[in-house]
C-alpha positions, -999 to 999 in steps of 0.1 A, spaced: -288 -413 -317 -282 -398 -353 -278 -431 -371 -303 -434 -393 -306 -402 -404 -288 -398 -440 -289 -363 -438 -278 -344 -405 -274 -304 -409 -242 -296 -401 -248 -279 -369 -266 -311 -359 -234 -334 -369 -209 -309 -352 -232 -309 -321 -233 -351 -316 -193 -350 -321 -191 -332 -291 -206 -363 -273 -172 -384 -286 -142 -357 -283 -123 -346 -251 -141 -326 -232 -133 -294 -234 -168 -282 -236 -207 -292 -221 -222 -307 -255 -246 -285 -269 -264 -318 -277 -275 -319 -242 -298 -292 -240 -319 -307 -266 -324 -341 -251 -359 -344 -241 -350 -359 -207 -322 -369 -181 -319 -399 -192 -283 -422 -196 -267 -425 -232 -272 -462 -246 -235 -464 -258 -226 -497 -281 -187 -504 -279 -171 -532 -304 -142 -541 -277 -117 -555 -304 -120 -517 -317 -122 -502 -284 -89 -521 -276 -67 -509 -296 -79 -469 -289 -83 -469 -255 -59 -442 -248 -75 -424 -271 -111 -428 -253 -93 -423 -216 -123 -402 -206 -149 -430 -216 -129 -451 -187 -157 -477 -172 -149 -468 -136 -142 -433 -140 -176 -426 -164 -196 -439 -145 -206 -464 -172 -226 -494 -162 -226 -524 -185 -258 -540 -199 -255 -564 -221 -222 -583 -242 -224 -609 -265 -189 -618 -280 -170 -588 -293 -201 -560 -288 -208 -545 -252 -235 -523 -243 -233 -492 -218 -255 -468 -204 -240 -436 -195 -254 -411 -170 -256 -377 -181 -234 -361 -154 -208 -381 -164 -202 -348 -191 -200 -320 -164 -175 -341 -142 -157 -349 -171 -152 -317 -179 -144 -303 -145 -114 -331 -145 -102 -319 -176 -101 -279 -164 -81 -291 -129 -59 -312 -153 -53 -283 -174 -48 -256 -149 -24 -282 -128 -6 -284 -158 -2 -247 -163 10 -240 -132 37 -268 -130 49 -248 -157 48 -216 -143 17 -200 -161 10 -174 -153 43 -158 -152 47 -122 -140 36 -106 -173 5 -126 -167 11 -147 -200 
Protein backbone atom coordinates (compact mmCIF):
# COMPACT_ATOMS: atom_id res chain seq x y z
CA UNK A 1 0.00 0.00 0.00
CA UNK A 2 2.78 2.64 1.15
CA UNK A 3 5.63 1.13 -0.70
CA UNK A 4 6.66 3.37 -3.02
CA UNK A 5 6.27 6.32 -1.39
CA UNK A 6 9.82 7.52 0.03
CA UNK A 7 8.31 9.89 2.17
CA UNK A 8 5.27 8.85 4.45
CA UNK A 9 4.31 11.64 7.21
CA UNK A 10 4.56 10.18 10.28
CA UNK A 11 0.98 9.96 11.13
CA UNK A 12 0.62 8.10 7.79
CA UNK A 13 3.50 5.48 8.73
CA UNK A 14 2.19 5.10 12.45
CA UNK A 15 -1.35 4.52 10.85
CA UNK A 16 -0.24 1.47 8.15
CA UNK A 17 1.63 -0.18 11.37
CA UNK A 18 -1.47 -0.62 12.82
CA UNK A 19 -2.38 -2.98 9.91
CA UNK A 20 0.80 -5.43 11.14
CA UNK A 21 0.70 -5.18 15.17
CA UNK A 22 -1.69 -7.06 17.59
CA UNK A 23 -4.76 -5.84 17.58
CA UNK A 24 -5.46 -3.90 20.23
CA UNK A 25 -7.03 -1.25 18.21
CA UNK A 26 -9.43 -0.78 14.69
CA UNK A 27 -6.61 0.78 12.28
CA UNK A 28 -7.15 4.18 11.64
CA UNK A 29 -5.95 3.25 8.13
CA UNK A 30 -9.39 1.89 7.51
CA UNK A 31 -11.42 4.80 7.43
CA UNK A 32 -9.44 6.12 4.66
CA UNK A 33 -9.70 3.29 2.27
CA UNK A 34 -11.69 4.25 -0.56
CA UNK A 35 -13.70 0.99 -0.53
CA UNK A 36 -14.40 -2.40 1.24
CA UNK A 37 -12.31 -4.11 -0.52
CA UNK A 38 -9.68 -7.20 0.86
CA UNK A 39 -5.94 -6.34 1.66
CA UNK A 40 -3.53 -7.90 -1.23
CA UNK A 41 -1.09 -9.22 1.43
CA UNK A 42 2.47 -10.80 -0.09
CA UNK A 43 4.05 -13.32 2.53
CA UNK A 44 7.79 -14.68 1.82
CA UNK A 45 6.99 -18.13 3.69
CA UNK A 46 10.75 -18.92 4.60
CA UNK A 47 10.33 -15.50 6.65
CA UNK A 48 6.93 -16.16 7.64
CA UNK A 49 8.26 -19.51 9.08
CA UNK A 50 10.29 -18.74 11.38
CA UNK A 51 7.76 -15.75 13.01
CA UNK A 52 4.71 -17.33 13.00
CA UNK A 53 4.09 -17.02 16.63
CA UNK A 54 4.73 -13.76 16.25
CA UNK A 55 1.98 -13.19 13.43
CA UNK A 56 -0.67 -15.78 15.39
CA UNK A 57 -3.49 -13.31 14.47
CA UNK A 58 -2.49 -13.43 10.58
CA UNK A 59 -3.44 -17.40 11.10
CA UNK A 60 -4.82 -18.60 7.36
CA UNK A 61 -7.90 -20.24 8.83
CA UNK A 62 -8.55 -17.99 11.51
CA UNK A 63 -8.14 -14.57 9.19
CA UNK A 64 -10.02 -15.42 6.98
CA UNK A 65 -7.20 -15.22 4.36
CA UNK A 66 -7.71 -16.81 1.05
CA UNK A 67 -4.63 -17.67 -1.01
CA UNK A 68 -4.13 -16.42 -4.60
CA UNK A 69 -1.22 -17.06 -6.10
CA UNK A 70 2.45 -18.94 -4.85
CA UNK A 71 5.34 -19.45 -6.81
CA UNK A 72 8.24 -20.97 -4.79
CA UNK A 73 8.98 -19.18 -1.54
CA UNK A 74 6.34 -15.97 -2.14
CA UNK A 75 2.44 -16.50 -1.47
CA UNK A 76 -0.08 -14.12 -2.11
CA UNK A 77 -3.32 -13.41 0.18
CA UNK A 78 -6.31 -11.35 0.07
CA UNK A 79 -7.58 -10.39 3.30
CA UNK A 80 -11.19 -9.33 3.99
CA UNK A 81 -11.55 -6.28 5.88
CA UNK A 82 -13.64 -7.73 8.84
CA UNK A 83 -11.08 -9.86 9.53
CA UNK A 84 -9.74 -6.41 11.77
CA UNK A 85 -13.03 -6.07 13.89
CA UNK A 86 -13.10 -9.91 14.72
CA UNK A 87 -9.69 -9.82 15.43
CA UNK A 88 -9.98 -7.47 17.75
CA UNK A 89 -13.09 -8.70 19.44
CA UNK A 90 -10.88 -12.09 20.08
CA UNK A 91 -8.24 -10.23 21.54
CA UNK A 92 -10.66 -8.17 24.14
CA UNK A 93 -12.46 -11.87 25.23
CA UNK A 94 -8.76 -13.07 25.45
CA UNK A 95 -7.87 -10.24 27.56
CA UNK A 96 -10.81 -9.99 29.84
CA UNK A 97 -10.65 -14.13 30.27
CA UNK A 98 -7.32 -13.54 31.33
CA UNK A 99 -8.19 -10.95 33.82
CA UNK A 100 -10.59 -12.71 35.46
CA UNK A 101 -8.71 -16.09 35.86
CA UNK A 102 -6.63 -13.87 37.75
CA UNK A 103 -9.05 -12.34 39.86
CA UNK A 104 -9.33 -8.78 38.28
CA UNK A 105 -11.19 -7.09 39.41
CA UNK A 106 -10.67 -7.65 42.97
CA UNK A 107 -12.81 -6.01 45.65
CA UNK A 108 -11.09 -2.65 45.58
CA UNK A 109 -12.00 -2.81 41.91
CA UNK A 110 -8.27 -2.75 40.80
Amino acid sequence: MNAMMSRSSLSQTYNLLQLVTEPYRKPAVLEDLPSQKPLLLLRDEARFAGQAPRWEHFADTASGMEWVYAKERLKVFTLPLSFFEKSLDQRRKSVLAEMTAEGWPNETGI
